[in-house]
Every structure is written in C-alpha cells, then in structure tokens.
C-alpha positions in Angstrom: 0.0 0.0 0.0 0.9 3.2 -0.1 3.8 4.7 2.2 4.9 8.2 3.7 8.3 10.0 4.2 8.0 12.9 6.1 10.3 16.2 5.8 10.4 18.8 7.7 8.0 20.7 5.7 5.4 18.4 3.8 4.5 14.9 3.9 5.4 12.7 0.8 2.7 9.9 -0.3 4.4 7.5 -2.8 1.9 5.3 -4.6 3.2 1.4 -6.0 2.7 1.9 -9.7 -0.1 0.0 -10.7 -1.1 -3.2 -12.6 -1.6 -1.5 -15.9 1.7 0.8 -15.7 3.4 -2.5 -15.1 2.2 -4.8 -18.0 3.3 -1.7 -19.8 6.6 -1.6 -18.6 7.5 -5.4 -18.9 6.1 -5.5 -22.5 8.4 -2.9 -22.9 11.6 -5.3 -21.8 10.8 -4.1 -17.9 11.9 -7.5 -16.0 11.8 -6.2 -12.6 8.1 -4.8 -13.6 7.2 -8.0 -14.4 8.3 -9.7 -11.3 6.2 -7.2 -9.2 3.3 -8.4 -11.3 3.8 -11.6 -10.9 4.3 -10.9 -7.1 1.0 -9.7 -6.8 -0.5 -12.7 -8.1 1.8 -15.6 -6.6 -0.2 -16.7 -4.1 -3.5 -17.4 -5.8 -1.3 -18.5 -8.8 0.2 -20.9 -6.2 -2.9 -22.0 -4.8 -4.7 -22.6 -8.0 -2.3 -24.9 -9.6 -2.1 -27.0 -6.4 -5.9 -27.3 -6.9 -5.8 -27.9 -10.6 -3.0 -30.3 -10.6 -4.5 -34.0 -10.9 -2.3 -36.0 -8.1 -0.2 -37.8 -10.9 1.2 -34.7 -11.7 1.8 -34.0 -8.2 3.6 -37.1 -7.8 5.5 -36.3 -10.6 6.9 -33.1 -10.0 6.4 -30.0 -7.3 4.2 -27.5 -7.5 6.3 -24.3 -7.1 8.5 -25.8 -10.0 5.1 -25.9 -12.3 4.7 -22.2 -10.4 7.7 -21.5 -11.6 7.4 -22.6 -15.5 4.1 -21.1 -15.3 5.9 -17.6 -14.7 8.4 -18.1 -17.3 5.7 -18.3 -19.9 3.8 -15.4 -18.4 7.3 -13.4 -19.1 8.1 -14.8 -22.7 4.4 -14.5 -23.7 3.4 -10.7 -22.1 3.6 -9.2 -25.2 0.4 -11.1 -26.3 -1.3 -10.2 -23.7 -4.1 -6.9 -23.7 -4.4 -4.9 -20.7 -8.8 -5.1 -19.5 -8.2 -4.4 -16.0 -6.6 -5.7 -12.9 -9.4 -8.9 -13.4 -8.3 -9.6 -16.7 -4.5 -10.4 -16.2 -5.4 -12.9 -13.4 -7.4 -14.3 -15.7 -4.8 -14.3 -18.0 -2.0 -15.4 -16.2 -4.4 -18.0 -14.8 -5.1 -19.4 -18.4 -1.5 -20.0 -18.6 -1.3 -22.1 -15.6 -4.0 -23.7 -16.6 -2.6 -24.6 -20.3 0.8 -25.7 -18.5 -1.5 -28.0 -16.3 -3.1 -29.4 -19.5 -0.3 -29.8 -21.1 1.7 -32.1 -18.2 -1.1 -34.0 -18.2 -1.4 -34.9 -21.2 2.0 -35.7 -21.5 1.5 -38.5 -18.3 -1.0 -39.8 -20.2 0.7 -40.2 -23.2 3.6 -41.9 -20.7 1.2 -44.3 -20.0 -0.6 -45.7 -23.2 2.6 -45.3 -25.5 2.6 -49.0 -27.0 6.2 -48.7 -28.3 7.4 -47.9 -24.2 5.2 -50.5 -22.7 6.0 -53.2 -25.1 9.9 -52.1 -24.5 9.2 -52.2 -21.1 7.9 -55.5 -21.2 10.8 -56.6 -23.6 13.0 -55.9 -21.0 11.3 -57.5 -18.2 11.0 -60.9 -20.0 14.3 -60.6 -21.2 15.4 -60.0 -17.6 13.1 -63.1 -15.8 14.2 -65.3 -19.0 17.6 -65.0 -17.5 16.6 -67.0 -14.1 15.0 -69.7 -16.0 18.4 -72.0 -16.4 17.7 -74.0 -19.8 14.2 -73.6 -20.1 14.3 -69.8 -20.3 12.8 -70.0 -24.1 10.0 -71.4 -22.9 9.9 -69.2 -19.8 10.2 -66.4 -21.7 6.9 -66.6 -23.7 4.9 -66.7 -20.7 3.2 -63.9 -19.4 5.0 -61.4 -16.7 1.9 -61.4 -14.2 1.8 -65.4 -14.5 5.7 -65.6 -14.2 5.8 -63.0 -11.1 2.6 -65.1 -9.7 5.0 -68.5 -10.3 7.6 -66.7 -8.4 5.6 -65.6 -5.1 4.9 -69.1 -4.8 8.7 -69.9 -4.2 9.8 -69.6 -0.3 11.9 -66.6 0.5 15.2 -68.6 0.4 14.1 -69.9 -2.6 13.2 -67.3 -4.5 16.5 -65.0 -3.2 18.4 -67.9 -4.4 17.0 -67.6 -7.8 17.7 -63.7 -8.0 21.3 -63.3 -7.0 22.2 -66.0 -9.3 19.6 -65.6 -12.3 19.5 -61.8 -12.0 22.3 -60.5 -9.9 24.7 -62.7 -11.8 26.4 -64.1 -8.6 28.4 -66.8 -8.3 27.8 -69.6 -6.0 30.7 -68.9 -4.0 29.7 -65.3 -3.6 25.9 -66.2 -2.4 27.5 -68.4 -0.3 29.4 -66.2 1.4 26.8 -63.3 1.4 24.3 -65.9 2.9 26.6 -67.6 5.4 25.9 -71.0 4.1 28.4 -73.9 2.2 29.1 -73.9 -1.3 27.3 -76.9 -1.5 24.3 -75.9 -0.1 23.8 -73.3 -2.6 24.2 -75.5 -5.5 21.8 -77.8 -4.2 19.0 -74.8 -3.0 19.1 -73.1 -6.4 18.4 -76.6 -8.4 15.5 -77.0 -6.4 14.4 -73.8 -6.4 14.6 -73.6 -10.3 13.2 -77.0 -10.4 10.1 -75.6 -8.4 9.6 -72.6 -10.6 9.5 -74.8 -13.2 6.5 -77.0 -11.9 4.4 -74.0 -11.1 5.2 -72.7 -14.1 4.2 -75.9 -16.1 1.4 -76.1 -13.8 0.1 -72.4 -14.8 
C-alpha cells in the first residue's frame, strides 16, 4: 500500500505503480516490472495450480516448480497479452497455468498408453526373468510377466532369493555363499530345487 516520508516541511505519499503501468513496462523489456506483477499474483497462482494439478502430476513433479514454469511463460508470452483491467490479467496469467496444467497432463498420459514404451518395457522384463529360468528360459520367456511373477511368489523366501542373486544379480555360487553364510554346496543344491520348483508351477500355470 501506499507509504509516507515525512520532511520537515510536507508529507510525501508514494503510490506502487499499478497493474496497468506494469504490463506496460514489462512489455516494454521491464523484468523487474514483471516480477512485481507476478508478485502480486503468486499466491493465488500458487494455490490454484495445487488445486488444478491432478495427483499424478503432483507425484511427478512439485508444484512451485510448475509455479515457476508457469511464470516463465507469463514473461516470454506478455507481449500477447491486452491490458482489461486488474481482473483480466489474473485471468490471464491464470489461463497459462491452466494450459501448463493441461499440457503435463497430457504428456502423463501419453507416458502411459505409449505402445512402443510398454512393449519395451515388457521386452526388458521378459528378457530380464528369462535369465533365471536355467535352460528352459525359451519357454519361460513366452509366458506372461503377471503369471511368471505369480510363479515366483509361490517360491519360499530362500528360494526365491536364491533364484535372483544368481539368475538376475549374476552371482556366483561362491559369492551367495558367502553373502548368505551358508556352504558352497548348499547353494548348488537350493538353487536346483528352487529352479526346479519354478519350473512346476510354471508348467502347472
């Protein structure tokens, strides 16, 4: 609001320029003008993208960094933008937010359905749980992933951990051994039975 110095003669009232002087001054290059305006309007700008974001995007990515984009297009896109009234550049810078909201989104969405990244995805899980299959892995490998992860959840924990560190970690049997505090040979002989068991569910499924 506005402030007073006071002299020894008169009292000084300086007035904070206002919102259409501003949007003047940054169309004209003013940064710091800009700034102000956006000042002005942070909070509710703040507020309403928390409100408008769906809680994907909030998982995905803060809302003062949206904020923040959100204010970088209000600077690169001023010039567009026709002074109505103090109303109308909320509205405004609102309608940015709001296309920046849109627009992420969207994009999550897109994440989601893209065929080419879920069959890669895929791809690389089968390629992956092919790996702890021994020499049936071709055959394990055409199964699905839910029915292969379902086979797998039917293993006991030693079992199963077995099957990782050598299948998927790549670990020798004289490194699970040691990591697991048990003999050589009783690694050999948990992981044949363990594989031997996946395959029997497997087969079973």
């Amino acid at each position: 609001g506005p402030r007073s110095t006071t002299s020894s003669c008169y009292t000084i009232v300086v007035t904070p320029p206002d919102s259409m002087h501003l949007v003047a001054a940054a169309q004209s290059g003013d940064t710091d003008a800009m700034e102000q305006l956006l000042t002005r309007h942070l909070g509710g700008l703040r507020a309403f993208v928390r409100a408008k974001s769906s809680n994907q995007i909030r998982q995905q990515e803060s809302c003062s960094d949206l904020v923040q984009t959100v204010c970088r297009e209000a600077l690169g896109g001023i010039d567009n933008y026709e002074w109505r009234g103090e109303g109308s550049f909320r509205h405004w810078l609102f309608g940015v937010a709001l296309n920046k909201i849109r627009n992420r989104a969207d994009f999550y969405a897109a994440e989601r359905r893209n065929p080419d990244r879920e069959e890669r995805n895929v791809d690389q899980l089968r390629d992956a749980y092919a790996t702890m299959c021994g020499p049936s892995q071709h055959a394990i490998a055409g199964e699905a992933i839910a029915s292969f992860e379902a086979a797998l959840d039917e293993l006991t924990p030693d079992h199963r951990e077995v099957i990782l560190m050598a299948r998927m970690v790549g670990m020798s049997h004289a490194e699970i051994a040691e990591q697991l505090g048990i003999e050589l040979v009783t690694v050999r002989t948990r992981l044949a039975r363990a594989l031997s068991k996946l395959a029997k569910v497997m087969t079973r499924g």
